[in-house]
Each structure stands twice: as structure tokens, then as C-alpha cells.
PDB file of N, CA, C and O in Angstrom:
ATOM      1  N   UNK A   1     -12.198   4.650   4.203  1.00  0.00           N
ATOM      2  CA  UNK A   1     -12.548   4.212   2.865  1.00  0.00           C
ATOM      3  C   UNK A   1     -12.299   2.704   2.794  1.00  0.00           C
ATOM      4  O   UNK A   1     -11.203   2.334   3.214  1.00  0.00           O
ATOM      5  N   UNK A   2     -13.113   1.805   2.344  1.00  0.00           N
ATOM      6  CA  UNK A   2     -12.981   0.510   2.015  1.00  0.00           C
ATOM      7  C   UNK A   2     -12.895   0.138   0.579  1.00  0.00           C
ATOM      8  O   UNK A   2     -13.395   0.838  -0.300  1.00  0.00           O
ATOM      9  N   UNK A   3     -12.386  -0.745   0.394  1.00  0.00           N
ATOM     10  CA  UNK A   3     -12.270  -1.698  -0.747  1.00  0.00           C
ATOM     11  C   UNK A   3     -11.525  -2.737  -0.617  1.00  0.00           C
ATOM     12  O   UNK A   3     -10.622  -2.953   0.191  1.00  0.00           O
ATOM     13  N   UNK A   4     -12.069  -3.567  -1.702  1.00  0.00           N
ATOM     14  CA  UNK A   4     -11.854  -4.981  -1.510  1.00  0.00           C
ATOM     15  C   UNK A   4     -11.779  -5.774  -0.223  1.00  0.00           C
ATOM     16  O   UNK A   4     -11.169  -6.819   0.000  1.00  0.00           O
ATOM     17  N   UNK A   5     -12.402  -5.170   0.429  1.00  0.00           N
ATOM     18  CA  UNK A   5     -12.970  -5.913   2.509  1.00  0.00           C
ATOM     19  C   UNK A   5     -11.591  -5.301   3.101  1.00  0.00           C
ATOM     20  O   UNK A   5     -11.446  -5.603   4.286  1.00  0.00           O
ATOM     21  N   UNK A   6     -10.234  -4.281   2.406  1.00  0.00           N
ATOM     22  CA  UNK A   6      -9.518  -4.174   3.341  1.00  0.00           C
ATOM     23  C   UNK A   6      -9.658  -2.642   3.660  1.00  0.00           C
ATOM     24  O   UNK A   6     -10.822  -2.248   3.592  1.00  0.00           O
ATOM     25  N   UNK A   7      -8.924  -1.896   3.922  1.00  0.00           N
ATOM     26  CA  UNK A   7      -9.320  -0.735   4.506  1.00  0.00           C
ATOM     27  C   UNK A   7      -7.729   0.233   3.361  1.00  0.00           C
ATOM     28  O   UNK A   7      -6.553  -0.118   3.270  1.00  0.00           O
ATOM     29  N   UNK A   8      -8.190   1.012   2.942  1.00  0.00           N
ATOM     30  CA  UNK A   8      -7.618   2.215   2.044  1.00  0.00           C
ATOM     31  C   UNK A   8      -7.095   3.285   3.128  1.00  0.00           C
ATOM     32  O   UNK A   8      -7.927   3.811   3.867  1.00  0.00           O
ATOM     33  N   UNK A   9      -5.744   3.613   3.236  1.00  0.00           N
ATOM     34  CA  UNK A   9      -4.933   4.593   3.211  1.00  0.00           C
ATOM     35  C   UNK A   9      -4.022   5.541   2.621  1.00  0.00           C
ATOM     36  O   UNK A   9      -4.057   5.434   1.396  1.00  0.00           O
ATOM     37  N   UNK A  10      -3.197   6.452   3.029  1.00  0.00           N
ATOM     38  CA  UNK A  10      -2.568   7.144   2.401  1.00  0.00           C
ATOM     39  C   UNK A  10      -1.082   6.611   2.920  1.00  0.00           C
ATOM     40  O   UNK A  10      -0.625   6.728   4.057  1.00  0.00           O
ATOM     41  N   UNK A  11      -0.513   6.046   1.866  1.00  0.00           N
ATOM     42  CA  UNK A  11       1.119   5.353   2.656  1.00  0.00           C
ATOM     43  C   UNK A  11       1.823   6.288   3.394  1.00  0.00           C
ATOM     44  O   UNK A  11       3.022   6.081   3.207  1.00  0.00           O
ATOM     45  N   UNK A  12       1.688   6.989   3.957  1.00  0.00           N
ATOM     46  CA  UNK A  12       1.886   8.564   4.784  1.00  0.00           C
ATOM     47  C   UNK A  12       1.950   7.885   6.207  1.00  0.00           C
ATOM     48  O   UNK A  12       2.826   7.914   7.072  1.00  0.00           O
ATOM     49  N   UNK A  13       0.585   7.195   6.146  1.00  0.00           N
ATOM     50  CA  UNK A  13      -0.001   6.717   7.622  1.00  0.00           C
ATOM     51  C   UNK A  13       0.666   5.078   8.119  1.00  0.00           C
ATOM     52  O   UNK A  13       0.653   4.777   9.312  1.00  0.00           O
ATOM     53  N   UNK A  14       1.125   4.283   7.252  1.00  0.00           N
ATOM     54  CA  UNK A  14       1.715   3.003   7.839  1.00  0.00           C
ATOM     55  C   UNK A  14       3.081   2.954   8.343  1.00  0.00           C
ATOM     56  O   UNK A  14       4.036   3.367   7.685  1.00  0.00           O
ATOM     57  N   UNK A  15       3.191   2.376   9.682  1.00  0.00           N
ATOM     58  CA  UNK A  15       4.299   2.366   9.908  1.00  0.00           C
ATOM     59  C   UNK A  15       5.521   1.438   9.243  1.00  0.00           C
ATOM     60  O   UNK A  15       5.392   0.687   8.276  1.00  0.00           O
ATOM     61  N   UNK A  16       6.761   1.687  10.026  1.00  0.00           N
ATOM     62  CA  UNK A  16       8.127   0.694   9.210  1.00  0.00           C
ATOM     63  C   UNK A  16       7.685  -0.650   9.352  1.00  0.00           C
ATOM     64  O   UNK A  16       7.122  -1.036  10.377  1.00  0.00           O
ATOM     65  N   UNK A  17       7.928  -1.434   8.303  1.00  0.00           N
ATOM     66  CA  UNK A  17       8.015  -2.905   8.153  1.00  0.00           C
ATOM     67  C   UNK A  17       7.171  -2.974   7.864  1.00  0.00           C
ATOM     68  O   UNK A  17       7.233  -4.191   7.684  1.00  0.00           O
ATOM     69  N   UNK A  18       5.648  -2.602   7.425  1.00  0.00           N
ATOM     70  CA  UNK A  18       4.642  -2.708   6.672  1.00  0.00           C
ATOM     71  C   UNK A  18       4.816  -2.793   5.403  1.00  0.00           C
ATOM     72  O   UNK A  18       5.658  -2.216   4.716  1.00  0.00           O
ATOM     73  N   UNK A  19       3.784  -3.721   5.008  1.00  0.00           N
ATOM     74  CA  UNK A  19       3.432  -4.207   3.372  1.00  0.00           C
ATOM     75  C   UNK A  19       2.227  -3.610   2.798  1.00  0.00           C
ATOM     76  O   UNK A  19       1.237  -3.521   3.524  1.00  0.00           O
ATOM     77  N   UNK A  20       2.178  -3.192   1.603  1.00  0.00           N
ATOM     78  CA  UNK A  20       1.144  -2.857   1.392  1.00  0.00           C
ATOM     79  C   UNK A  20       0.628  -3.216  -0.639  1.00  0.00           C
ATOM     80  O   UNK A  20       1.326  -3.756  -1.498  1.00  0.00           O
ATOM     81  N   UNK A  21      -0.298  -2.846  -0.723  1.00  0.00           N
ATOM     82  CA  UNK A  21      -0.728  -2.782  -2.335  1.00  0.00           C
ATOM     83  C   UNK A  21      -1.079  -1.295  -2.813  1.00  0.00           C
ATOM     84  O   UNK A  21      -2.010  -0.677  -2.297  1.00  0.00           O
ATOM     85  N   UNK A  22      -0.208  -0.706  -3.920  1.00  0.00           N
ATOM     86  CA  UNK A  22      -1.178   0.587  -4.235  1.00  0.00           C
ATOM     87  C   UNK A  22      -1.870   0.133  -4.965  1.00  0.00           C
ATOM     88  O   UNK A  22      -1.590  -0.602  -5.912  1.00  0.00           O
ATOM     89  N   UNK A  23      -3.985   0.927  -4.243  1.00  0.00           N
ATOM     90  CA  UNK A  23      -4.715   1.121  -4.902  1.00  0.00           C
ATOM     91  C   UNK A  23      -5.044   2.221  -6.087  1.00  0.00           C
ATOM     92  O   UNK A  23      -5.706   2.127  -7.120  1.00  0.00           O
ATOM     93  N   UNK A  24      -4.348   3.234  -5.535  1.00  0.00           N
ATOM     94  CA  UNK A  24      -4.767   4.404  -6.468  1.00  0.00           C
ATOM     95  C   UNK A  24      -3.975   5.526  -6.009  1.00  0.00           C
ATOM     96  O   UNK A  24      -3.805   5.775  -4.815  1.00  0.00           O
ATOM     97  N   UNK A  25      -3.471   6.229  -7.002  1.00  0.00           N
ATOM     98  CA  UNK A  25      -2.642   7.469  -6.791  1.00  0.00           C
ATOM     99  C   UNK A  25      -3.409   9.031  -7.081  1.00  0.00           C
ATOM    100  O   UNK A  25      -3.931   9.271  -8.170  1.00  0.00           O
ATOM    101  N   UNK A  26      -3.389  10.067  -5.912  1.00  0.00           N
ATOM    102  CA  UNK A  26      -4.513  10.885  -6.089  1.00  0.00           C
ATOM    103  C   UNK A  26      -3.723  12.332  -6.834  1.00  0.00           C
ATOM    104  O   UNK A  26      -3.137  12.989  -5.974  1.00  0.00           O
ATOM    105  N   UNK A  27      -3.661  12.670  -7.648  1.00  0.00           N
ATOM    106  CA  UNK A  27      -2.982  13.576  -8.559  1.00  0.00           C
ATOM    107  C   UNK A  27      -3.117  13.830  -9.983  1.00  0.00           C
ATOM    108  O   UNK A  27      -3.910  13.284 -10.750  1.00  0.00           O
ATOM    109  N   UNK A  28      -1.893  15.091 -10.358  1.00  0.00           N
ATOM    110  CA  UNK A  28      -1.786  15.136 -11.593  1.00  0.00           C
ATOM    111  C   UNK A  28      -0.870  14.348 -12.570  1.00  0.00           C
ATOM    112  O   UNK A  28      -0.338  13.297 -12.211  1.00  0.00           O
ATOM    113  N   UNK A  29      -0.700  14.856 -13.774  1.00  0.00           N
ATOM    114  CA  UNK A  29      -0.233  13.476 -14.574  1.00  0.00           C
ATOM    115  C   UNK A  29       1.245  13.873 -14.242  1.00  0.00           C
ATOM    116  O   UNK A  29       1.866  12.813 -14.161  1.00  0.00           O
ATOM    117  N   UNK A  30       2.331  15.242 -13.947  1.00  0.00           N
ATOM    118  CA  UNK A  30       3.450  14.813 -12.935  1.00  0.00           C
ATOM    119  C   UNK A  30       3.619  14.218 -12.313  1.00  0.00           C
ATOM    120  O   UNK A  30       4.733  13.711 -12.444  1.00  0.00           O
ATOM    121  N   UNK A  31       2.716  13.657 -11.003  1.00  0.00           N
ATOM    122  CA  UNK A  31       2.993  13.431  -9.629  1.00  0.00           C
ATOM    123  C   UNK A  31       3.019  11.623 -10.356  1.00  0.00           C
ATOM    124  O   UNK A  31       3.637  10.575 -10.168  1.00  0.00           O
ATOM    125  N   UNK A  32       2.009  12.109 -11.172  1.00  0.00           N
ATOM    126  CA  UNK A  32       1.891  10.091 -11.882  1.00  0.00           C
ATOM    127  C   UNK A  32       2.841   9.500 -12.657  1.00  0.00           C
ATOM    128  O   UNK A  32       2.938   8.276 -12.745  1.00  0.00           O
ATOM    129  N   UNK A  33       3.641  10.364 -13.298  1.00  0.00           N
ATOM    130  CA  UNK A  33       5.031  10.283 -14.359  1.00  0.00           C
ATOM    131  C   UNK A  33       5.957   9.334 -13.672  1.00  0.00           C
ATOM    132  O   UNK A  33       6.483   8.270 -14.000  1.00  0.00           O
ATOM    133  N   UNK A  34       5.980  10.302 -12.303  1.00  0.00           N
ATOM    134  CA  UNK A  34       7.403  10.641 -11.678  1.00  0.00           C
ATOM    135  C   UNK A  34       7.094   8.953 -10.616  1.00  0.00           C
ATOM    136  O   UNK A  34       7.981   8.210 -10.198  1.00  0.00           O
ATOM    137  N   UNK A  35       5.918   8.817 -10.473  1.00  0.00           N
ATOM    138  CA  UNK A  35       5.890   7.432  -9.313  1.00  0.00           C
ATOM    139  C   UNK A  35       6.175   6.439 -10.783  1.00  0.00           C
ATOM    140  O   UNK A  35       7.174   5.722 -10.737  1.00  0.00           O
ATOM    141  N   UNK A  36       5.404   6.398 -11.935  1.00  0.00           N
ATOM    142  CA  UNK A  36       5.651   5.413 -12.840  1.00  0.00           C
ATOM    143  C   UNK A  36       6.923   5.211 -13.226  1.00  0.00           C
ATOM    144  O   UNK A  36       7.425   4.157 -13.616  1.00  0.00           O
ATOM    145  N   UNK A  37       7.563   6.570 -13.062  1.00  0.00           N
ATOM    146  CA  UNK A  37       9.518   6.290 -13.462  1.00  0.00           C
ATOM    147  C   UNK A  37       9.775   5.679 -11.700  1.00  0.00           C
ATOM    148  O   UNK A  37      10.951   5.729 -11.339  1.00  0.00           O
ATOM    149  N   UNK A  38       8.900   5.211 -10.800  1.00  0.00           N
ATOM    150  CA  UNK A  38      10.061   5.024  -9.646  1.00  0.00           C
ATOM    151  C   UNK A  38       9.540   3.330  -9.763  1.00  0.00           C
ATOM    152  O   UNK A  38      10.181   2.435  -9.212  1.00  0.00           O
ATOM    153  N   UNK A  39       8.081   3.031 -10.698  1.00  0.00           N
ATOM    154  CA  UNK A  39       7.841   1.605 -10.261  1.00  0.00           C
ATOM    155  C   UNK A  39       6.707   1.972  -9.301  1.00  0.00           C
ATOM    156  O   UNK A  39       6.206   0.876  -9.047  1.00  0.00           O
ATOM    157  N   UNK A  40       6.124   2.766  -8.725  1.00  0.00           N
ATOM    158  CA  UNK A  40       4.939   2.540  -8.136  1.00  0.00           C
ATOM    159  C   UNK A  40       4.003   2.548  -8.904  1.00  0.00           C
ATOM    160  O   UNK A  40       4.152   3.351  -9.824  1.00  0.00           O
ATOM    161  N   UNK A  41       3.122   2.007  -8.915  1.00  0.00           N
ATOM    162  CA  UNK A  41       1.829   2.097 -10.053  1.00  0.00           C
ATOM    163  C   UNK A  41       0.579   1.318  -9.012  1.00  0.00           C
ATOM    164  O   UNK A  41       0.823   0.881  -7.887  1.00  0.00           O
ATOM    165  N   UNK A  42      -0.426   1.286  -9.515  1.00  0.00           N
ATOM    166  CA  UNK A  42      -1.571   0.250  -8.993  1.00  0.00           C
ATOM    167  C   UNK A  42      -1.445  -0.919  -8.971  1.00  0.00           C
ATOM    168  O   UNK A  42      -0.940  -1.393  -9.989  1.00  0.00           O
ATOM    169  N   UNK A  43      -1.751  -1.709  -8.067  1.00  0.00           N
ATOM    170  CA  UNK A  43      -1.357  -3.550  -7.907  1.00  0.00           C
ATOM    171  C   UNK A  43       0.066  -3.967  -7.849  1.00  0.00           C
ATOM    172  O   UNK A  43       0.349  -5.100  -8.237  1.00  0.00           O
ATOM    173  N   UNK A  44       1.294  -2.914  -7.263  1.00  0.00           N
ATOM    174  CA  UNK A  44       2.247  -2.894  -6.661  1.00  0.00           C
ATOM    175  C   UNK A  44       2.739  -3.250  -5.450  1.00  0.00           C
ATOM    176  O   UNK A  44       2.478  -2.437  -4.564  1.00  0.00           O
ATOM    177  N   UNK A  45       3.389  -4.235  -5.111  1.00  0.00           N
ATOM    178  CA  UNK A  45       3.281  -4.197  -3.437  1.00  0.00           C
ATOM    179  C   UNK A  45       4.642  -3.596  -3.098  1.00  0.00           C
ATOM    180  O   UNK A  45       5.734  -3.740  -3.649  1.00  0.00           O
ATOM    181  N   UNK A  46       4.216  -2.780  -1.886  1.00  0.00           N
ATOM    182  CA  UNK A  46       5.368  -1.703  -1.514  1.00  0.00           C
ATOM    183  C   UNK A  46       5.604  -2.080   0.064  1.00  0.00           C
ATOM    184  O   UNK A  46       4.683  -2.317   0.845  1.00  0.00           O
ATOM    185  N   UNK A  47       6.822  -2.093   0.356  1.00  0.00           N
ATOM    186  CA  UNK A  47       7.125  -2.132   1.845  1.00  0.00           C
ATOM    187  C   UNK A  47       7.877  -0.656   2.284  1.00  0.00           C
ATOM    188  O   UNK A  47       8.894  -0.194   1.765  1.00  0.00           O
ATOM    189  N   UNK A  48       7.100  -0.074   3.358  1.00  0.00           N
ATOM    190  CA  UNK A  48       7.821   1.097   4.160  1.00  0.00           C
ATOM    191  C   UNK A  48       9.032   0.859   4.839  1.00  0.00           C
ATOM    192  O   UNK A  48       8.968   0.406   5.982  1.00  0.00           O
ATOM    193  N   UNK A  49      10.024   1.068   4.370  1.00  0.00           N
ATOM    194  CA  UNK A  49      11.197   1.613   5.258  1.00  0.00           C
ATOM    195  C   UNK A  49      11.711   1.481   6.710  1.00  0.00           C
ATOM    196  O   UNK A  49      12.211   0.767   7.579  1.00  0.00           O
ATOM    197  N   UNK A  50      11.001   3.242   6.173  1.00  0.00           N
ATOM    198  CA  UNK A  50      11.299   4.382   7.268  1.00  0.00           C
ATOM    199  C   UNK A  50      10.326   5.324   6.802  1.00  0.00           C
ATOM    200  O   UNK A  50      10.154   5.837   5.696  1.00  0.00           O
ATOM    201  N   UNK A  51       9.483   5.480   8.345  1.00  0.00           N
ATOM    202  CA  UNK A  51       8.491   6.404   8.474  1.00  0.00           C
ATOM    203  C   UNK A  51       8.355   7.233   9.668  1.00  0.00           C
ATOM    204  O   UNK A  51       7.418   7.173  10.465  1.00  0.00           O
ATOM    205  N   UNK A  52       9.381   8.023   9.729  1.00  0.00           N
ATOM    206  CA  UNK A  52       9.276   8.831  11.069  1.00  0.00           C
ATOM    207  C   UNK A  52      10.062  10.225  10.448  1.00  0.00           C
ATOM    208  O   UNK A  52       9.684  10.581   9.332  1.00  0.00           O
ATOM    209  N   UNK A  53      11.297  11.152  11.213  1.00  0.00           N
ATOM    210  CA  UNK A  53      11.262  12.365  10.741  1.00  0.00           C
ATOM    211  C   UNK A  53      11.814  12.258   9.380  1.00  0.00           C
ATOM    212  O   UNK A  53      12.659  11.446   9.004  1.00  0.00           O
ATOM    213  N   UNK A  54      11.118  13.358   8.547  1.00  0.00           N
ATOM    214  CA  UNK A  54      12.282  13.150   7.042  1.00  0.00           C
ATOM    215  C   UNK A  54      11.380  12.505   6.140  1.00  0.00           C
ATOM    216  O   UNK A  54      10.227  12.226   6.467  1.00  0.00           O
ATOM    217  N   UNK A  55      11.882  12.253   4.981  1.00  0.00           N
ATOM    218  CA  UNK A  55      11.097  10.955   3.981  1.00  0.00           C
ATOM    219  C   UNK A  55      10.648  10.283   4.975  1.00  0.00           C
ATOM    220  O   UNK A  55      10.795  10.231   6.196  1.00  0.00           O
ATOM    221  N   UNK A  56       9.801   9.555   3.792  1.00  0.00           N
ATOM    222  CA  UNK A  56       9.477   7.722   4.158  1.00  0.00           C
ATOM    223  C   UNK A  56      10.565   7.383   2.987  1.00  0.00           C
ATOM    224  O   UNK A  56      10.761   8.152   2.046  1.00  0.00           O
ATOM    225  N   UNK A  57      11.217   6.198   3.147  1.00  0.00           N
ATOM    226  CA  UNK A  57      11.769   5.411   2.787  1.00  0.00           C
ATOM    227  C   UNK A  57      10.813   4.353   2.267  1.00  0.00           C
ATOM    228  O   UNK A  57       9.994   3.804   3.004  1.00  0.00           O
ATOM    229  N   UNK A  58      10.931   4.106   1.077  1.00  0.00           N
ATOM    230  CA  UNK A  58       9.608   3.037   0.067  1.00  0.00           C
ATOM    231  C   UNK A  58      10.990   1.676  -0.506  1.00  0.00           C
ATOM    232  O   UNK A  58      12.051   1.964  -1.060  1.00  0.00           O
ATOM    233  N   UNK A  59      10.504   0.236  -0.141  1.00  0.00           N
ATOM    234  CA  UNK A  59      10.509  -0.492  -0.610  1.00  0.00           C
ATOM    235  C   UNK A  59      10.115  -1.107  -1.920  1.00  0.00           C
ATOM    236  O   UNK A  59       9.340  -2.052  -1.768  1.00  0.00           O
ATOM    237  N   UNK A  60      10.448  -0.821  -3.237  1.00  0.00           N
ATOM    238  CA  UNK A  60       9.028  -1.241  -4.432  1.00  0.00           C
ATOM    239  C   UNK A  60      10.589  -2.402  -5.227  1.00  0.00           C
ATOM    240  O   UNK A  60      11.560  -1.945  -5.832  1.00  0.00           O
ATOM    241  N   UNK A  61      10.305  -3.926  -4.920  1.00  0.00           N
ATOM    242  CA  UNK A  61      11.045  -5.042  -5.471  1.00  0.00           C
ATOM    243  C   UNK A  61      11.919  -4.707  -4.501  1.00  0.00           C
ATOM    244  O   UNK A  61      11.651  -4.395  -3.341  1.00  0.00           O
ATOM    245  N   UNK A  62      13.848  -4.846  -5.446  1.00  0.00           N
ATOM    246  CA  UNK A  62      15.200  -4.606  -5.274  1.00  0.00           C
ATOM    247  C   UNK A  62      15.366  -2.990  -4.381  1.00  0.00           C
ATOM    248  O   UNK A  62      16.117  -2.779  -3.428  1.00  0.00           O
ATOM    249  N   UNK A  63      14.437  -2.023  -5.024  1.00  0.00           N
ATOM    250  CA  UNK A  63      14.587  -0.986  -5.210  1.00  0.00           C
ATOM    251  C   UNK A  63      14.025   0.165  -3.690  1.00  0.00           C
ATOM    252  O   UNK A  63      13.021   0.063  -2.985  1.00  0.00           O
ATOM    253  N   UNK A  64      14.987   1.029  -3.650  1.00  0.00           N
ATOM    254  CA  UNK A  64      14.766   2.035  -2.415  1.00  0.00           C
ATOM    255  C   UNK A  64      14.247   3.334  -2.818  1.00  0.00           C
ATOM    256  O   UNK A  64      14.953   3.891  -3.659  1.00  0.00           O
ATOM    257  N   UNK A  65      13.417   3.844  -2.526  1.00  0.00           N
ATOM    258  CA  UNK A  65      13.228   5.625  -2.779  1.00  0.00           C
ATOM    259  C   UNK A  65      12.895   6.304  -1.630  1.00  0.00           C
ATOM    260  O   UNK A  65      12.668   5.675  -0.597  1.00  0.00           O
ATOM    261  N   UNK A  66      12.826   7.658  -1.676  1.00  0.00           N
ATOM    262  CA  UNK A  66      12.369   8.810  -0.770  1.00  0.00           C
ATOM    263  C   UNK A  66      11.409   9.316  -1.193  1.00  0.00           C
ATOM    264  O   UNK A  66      11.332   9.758  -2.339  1.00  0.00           O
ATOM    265  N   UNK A  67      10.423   9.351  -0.283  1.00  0.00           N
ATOM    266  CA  UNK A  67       8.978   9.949  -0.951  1.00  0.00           C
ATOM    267  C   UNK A  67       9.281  11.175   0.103  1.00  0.00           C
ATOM    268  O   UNK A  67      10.076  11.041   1.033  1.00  0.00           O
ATOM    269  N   UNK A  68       8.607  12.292  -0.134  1.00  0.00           N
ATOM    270  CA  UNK A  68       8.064  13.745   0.234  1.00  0.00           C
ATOM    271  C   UNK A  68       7.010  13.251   1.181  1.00  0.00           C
ATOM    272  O   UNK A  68       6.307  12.354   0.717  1.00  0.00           O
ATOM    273  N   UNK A  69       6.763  13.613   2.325  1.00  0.00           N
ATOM    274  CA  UNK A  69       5.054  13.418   3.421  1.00  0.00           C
ATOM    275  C   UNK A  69       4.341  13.377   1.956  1.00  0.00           C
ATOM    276  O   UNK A  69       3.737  12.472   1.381  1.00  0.00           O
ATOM    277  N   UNK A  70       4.618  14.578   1.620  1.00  0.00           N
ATOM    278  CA  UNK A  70       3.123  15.196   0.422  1.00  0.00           C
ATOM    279  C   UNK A  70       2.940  13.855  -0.587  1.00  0.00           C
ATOM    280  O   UNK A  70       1.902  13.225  -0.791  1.00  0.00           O
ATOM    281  N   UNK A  71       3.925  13.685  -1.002  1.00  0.00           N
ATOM    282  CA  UNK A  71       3.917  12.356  -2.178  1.00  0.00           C
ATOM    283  C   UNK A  71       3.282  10.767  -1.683  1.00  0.00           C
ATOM    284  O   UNK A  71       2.676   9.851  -2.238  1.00  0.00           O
ATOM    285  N   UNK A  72       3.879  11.091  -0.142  1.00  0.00           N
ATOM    286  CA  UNK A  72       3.448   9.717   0.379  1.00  0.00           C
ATOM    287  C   UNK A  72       1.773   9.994   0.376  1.00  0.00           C
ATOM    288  O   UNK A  72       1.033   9.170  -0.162  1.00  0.00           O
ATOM    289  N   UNK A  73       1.301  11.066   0.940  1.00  0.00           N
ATOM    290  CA  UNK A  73       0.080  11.165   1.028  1.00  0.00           C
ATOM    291  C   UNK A  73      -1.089  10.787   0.126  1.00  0.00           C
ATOM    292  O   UNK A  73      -2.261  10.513   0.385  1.00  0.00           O
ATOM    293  N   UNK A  74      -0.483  10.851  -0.885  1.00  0.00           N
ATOM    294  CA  UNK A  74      -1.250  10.991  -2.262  1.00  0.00           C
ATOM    295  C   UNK A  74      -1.416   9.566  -2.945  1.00  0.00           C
ATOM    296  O   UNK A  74      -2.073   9.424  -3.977  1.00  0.00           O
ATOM    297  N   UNK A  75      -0.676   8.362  -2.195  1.00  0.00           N
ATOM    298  CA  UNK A  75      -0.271   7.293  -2.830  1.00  0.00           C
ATOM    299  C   UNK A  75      -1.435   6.269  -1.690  1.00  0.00           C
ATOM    300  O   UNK A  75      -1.110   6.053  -0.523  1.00  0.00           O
ATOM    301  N   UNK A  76      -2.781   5.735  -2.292  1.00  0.00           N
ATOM    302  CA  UNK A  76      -3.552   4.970  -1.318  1.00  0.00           C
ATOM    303  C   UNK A  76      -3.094   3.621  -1.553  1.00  0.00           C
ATOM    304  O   UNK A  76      -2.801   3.112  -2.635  1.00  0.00           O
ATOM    305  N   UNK A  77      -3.068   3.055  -0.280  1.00  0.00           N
ATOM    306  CA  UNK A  77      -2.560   1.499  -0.468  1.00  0.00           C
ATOM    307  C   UNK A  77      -3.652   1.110   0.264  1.00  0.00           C
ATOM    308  O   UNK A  77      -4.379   1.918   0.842  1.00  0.00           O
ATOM    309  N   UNK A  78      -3.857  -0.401   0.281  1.00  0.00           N
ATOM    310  CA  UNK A  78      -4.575  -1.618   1.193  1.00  0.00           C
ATOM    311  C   UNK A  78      -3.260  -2.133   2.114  1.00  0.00           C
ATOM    312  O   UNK A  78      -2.217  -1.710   1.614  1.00  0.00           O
ATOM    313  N   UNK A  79      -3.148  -2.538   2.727  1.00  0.00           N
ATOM    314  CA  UNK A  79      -2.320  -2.591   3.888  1.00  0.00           C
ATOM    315  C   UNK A  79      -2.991  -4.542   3.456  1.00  0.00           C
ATOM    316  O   UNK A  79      -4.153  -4.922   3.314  1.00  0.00           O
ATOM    317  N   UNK A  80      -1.346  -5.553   3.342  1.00  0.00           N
ATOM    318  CA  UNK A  80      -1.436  -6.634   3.430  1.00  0.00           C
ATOM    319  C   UNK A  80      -0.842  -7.267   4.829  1.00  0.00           C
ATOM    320  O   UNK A  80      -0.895  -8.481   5.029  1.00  0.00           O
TER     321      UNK A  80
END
């Protein structure tokens, strides 16, 4: 999937020390609550962690969280 000339993923798929922008979150209005109470939203830039067994570990500002595979999946970024 493309947009804006960069290439759209699911933050599931980038590895540690990557930067990214969320474009769009694919869900219901839970899954959207619960990222808006963590600070992820659209035009966010997020840095991965930790992406190997277990959570991913999400960078969003100051702030650390644990995403679910499933949650990460659902969250498309552009990779900066």
C-alpha cells in the first residue's frame, strides 16, 4: 500500500530502533479509545522498542507502552 510516495505498514512489521508516522488505525471504536488514551493517534511519530518475542515495546514522546502482535497489527505507519 502506498501513500504519500512512502510505503504503509502494520507497526507489527518494523524492526527495533525504527521511526515511524501513524497513518491510520484499522478497528473498532475500543481498539481506537484505548490507543487515544495511550497517545497514538494519526500524524504521531512512534519509535519501536522492542520487536521480537512478547510485545512490541512503542516509543510515543517521553512515554513507553506494550502493544499485543494483534494491536500492533492494526496500527499502519509510513516508516520515516
Amino acid at each position: 500500500m502506498l501513500k504519500k510516495g512512502g510505503i504503509v505498514l502494520p507497526l507489527s512489521m518494523l524492526p527495533p530502533g525504527k521511526k515511524a508516522v501513524v497513518v491510520d488505525i484499522i478497528g473498532g471504536e475500543g481498539i481506537r479509545r484505548r490507543l487515544i488514551d495511550m497517545g497514538i493517534v494519526r500524524g504521531v511519530e512512534i519509535l519501536v522498542v522492542k520487536n521480537d518475542v512478547g510485545p512490541l515495546i512503542v516509543g510515543v514522546g517521553e512515554m513507553r507502552f506494550a502493544l499485543g502482535f494483534g494491536m500492533a497489527q492494526k496500527i499502519l505507519v509510513e516508516e520515516l
